[in-house]
N, C-alpha and C positions, 0 to 999 in steps of 0.2 A: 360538395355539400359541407358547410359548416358542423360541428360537432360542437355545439350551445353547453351541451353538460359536462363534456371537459373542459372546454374556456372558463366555464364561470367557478369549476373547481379550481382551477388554477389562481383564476382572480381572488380567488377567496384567499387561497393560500397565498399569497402578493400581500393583498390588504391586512392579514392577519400578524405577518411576519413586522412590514413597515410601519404596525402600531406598535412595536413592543419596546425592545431595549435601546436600538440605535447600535449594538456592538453586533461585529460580524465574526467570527471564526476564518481567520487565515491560513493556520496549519496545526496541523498537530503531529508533534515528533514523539517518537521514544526513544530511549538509551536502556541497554540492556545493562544491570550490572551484578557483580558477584560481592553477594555478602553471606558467605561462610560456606556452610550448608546448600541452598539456595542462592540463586537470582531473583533479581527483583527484575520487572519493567516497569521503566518512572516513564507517566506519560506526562505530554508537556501540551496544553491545550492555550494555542495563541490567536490572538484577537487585534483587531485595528484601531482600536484604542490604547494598545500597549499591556493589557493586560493579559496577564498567564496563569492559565489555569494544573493546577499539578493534582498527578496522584502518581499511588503505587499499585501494583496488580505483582502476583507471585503463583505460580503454579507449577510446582518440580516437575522436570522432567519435558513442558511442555513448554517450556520457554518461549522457546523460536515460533512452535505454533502460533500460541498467543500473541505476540509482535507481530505477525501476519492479519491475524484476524482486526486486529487495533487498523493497523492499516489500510484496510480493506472499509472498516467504516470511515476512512480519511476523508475517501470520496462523496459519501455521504453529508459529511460535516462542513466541506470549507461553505463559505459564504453565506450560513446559516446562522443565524439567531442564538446563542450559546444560554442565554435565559430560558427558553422554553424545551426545559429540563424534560420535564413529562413529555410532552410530546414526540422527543428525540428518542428517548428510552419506547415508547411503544414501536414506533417505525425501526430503529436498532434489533428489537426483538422480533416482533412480526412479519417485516417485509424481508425478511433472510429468507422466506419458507421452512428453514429448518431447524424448528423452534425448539426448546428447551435443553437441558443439562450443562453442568460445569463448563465446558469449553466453550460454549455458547453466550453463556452471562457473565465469562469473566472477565472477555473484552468490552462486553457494555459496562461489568463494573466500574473500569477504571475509566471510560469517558465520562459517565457519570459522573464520579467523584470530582476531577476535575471541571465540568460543569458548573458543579455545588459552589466549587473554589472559585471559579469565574465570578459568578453572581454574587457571594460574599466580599470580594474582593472589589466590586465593581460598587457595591452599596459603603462599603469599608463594616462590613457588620462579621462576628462569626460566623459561620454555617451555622451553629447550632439555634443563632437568634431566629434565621430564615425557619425554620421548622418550631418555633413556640418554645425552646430552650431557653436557660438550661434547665434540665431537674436536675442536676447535680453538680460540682465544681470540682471533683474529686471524683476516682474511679478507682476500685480494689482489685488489685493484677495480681494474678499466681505466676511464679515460674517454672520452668522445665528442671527435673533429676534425673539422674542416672541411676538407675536400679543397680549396676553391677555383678557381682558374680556370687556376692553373699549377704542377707541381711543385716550384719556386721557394715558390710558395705556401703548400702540405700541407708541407713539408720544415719551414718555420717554425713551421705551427702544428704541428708532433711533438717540438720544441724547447722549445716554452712547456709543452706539455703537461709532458716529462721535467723542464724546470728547476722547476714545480710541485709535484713529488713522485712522482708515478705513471710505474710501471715498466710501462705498456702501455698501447694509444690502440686504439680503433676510427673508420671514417672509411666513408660508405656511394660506393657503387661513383662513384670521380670521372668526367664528364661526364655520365650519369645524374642525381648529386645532387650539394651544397656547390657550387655556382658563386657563393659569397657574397664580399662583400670584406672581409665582417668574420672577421680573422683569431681571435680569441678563442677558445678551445675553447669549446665547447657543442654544443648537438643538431646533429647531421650533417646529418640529413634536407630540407635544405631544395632545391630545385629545381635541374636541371641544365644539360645542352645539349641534352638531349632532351628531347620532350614528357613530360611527367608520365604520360600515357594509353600511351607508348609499350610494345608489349606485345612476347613473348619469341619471336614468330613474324615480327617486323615485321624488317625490311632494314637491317644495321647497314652503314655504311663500312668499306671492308678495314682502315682503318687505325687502327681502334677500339683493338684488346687492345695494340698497339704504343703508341699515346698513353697508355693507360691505365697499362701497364706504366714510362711515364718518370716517374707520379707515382711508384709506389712504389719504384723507384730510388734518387730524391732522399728518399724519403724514410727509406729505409734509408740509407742517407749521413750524415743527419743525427741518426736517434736511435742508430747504433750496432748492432753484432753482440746486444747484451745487452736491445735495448728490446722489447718485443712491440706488433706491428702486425696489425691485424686488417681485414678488409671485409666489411662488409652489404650485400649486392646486392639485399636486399627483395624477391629471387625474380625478377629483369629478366629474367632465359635462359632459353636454352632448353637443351636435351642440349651440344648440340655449342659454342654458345658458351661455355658453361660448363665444357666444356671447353678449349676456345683460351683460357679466361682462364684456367684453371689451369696451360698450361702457361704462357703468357706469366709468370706470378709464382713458377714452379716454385723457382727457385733463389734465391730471397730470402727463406724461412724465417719465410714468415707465421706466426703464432700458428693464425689460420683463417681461411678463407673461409666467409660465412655465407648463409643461403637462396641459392646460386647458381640455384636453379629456382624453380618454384612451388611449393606445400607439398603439393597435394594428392599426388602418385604418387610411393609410394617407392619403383620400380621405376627409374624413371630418378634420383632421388638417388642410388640406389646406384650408376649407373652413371658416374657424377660421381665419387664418392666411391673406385670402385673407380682411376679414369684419371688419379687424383694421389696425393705422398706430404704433400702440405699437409690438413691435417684439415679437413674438411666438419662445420661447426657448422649446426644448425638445430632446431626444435621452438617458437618464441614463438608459433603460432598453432596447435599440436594440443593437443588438452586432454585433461585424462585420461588415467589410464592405456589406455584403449580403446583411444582415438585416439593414443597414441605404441607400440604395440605393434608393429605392423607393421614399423613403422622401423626398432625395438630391434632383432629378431626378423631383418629382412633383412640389419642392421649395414650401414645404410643410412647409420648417422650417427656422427660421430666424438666429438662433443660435445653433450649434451644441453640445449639453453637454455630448456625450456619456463618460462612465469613464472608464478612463484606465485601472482600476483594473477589470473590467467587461467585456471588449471588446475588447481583445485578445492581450492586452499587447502594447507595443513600437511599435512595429512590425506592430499591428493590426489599433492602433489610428493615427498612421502617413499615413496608407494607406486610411484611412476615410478622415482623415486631407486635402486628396489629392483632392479627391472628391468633397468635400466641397467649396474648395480653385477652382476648375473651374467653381464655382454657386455663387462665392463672399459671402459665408459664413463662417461667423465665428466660433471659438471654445471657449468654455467656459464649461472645462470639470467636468461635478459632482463628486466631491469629499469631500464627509462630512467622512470623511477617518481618520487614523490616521497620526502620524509624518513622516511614509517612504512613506508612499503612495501620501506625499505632497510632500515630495524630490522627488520623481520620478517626480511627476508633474511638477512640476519646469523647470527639464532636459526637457522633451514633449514642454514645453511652448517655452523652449532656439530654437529648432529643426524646426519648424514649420512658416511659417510667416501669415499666418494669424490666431493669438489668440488673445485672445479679453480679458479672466481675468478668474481668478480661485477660485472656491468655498472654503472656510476653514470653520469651526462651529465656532473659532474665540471667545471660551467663554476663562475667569483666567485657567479652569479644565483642556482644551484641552490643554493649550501652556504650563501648569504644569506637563501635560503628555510627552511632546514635549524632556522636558528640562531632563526630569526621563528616556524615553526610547530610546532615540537617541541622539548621539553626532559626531561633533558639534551641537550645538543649531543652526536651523536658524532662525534670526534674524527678527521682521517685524519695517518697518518704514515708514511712511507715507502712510499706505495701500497699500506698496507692500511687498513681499519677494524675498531675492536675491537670484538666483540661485548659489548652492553650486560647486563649483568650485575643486574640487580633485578626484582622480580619479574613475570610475565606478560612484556612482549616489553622491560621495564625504562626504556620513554620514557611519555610522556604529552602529547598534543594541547595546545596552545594555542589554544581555542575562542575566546576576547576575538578576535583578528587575522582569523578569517576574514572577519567585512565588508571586509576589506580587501582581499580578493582572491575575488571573487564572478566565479561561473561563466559564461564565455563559449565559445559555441559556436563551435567548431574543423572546417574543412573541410580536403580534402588529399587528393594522388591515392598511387598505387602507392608 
């Protein structure tokens, strides 16, 4: 017996596919590679018309996972239509069965993005043209500091940071993390006075928010009424310390405080977010718009950072962006990423109108990496960066250099 209603689904999808672009998807590779801190995986999305679609995707720790899952959609992709972005991204999501969180959209991320770069590429237009871009030609980047061991310290490295160029510094919560002596700006992240394992229930010193409070002191002292300061707490609190640290920094006109809690319950972000007039940033580990609704929706958050290599690509962060943008919140997406994953960012920033500024690490290492693994160079001036202007995301890989910085596995607590 004939089966009519899957034949003519089938036909549809036939007739659908052979009206579109003409270009087919022949492989898609990725190359793991180590830049510093982190690995990236650069994906390379190829086509039979010679065109190559690129992105980056980055998730400490989960590397190798991630190159699996990329590959695993391979099968999905060859001899498919590379134009019909949307469509790809729902089936990528959906037809897995097991739908949502970070590891899930962070391989659709980066097909995605390369996608975008396909179709840009194949019209010679930006990415940002395809999405009604640009609103802007320029984007304001903060960079990463080191807290260090004493607000004498932090107070120095927000000096190097400003005499650098950049009109705003992030720094993750001092004595938690940066007990480092190396002043340089670069990743924050690294260990503190507390155990790494130390959790948001565990017994702090009364005299925690007080010390903590004389780094950012000093270090408003040193960048000035006009510099933006910022802190990552990587979610250490609990309700009420995150509290007492908000008021402890009340009157020193943070730019934000970011994950003060854990991510999962937006019920008590909100209650954070309600107990200060310092903006509560947070979102790099919800993906989707699914999973950032709730937050949107409570106005749980002041600042939206989810990152686009994590949260399901172009595709996925424009339809968050939307959400957001009916709750007058802004984007300011996490990206302690490498060189493409800021070019993409850029495009995101171009696409969108209400974005607010963009994360970079911002150390000599990183924009040495910048200038070895991608060309053009982009440029920073005055703490911004310009968005790249040629076609698809308007950079291109430098494949020859990655032996030169081969994937090594990355461990690391809270």
């Amino acid at each position: 017996m004939t089966n009519h209603g899957a034949a003519s689904v089938e036909t549809e999808r036939v007739r659908r596919d052979t009206k579109c672009s003409g270009l087919r998807i022949t492989d898609v590779r990725t190359s793991l590679v180590n830049l510093g801190f982190r690995n990236a995986v650069f994906v390379h999305v190829e086509t039979d018309a010679g065109i190559t679609g690129i992105a980056e995707t980055v998730m400490k720790r989960r590397t190798r996972a991630i190159d699996i899952s990329i590959q695993r959609l391979r099968s999905y992709l060859i001899g498919k239509d590379p134009t019909l972005i949307e469509d790809h991204w729902e089936k990528m999501y959906r037809d897995s069965f097991w739908i949502g969180g970070p590891m899930h959209a962070t391989a659709i991320s980066a097909i995605d993005c390369a996608l975008w770069d396909v179709l840009g590429k194949s019209l010679n237009v930006p990415v940002y043209k395809l999405h009604g871009g640009p609103t802007r030609e320029r984007v304001l980047v903060y960079c990463h500091v080191k807290a260090g061991l004493t607000p004498e310290r932090f107070a120095r490295s927000i000096v190097t940071c400003k005499n650098r160029g950049y009109q705003a510094a992030k720094t993750t919560l001092p004595l938690f993390y940066g007990a480092s002596d190396n002043e340089n700006i670069g990743y924050s992240g690294t260990s503190g006075l507390f155990d790494s394992s130390w959790k948001e229930t565990d017994y702090l010193p009364p005299d925690t928010f007080k010390r903590i409070r004389e780094f950012f002191v000093a270090a408003r002292e040193a960048g000035g009424d006009q510099f933006g300061i910022a802190v990552d707490c990587h979610g250490r609190l609990n309700l009420k310390s995150a509290v007492q640290l908000c008021e402890a920094l009340e009157d020193l006109n943070l730019t934000f405080i970011e994950e003060p809690v854990p991510p999962e319950n937006s019920d008590v972000l909100r209650e954070v977010q309600r107990s200060t007039s310092i903006r509560i940033a947070a979102g790099e580990r919800w993906a989707t718009i699914h999973g950032v609704r709730e937050f949107v929706e409570k106005q749980a958050v002041d600042i939206l950072q989810c990152d686009l290599v994590n949260c399901g690509g172009i595709t996925g962060l424009k339809k968050i962006a939307a959400l957001a943008e009916a709750y007058y919140i802004p984007m300011a997406p996490h990206n302690p990423n490498g060189p493409l994953a800021t070019a993409m960012n850029l495009h995101f920033a171009a696409i969108v109108p209400n974005y607010l500024m963009l994360e970079t690490v911002g150390s000599d290492e990183d924009e040495l990496l910048w200038v070895e693994l991608m060309s053009p160079t982009i440029k920073r001036k005055e703490g911004f960066l310009e968005v790249p202007n040629g076609s698809g995301f308007g950079v291109e890989l430098n494949e020859e250099v990655f032996a030169a910085h081969p994937y090594r596995p990355r461990e690391g607590g809270r």
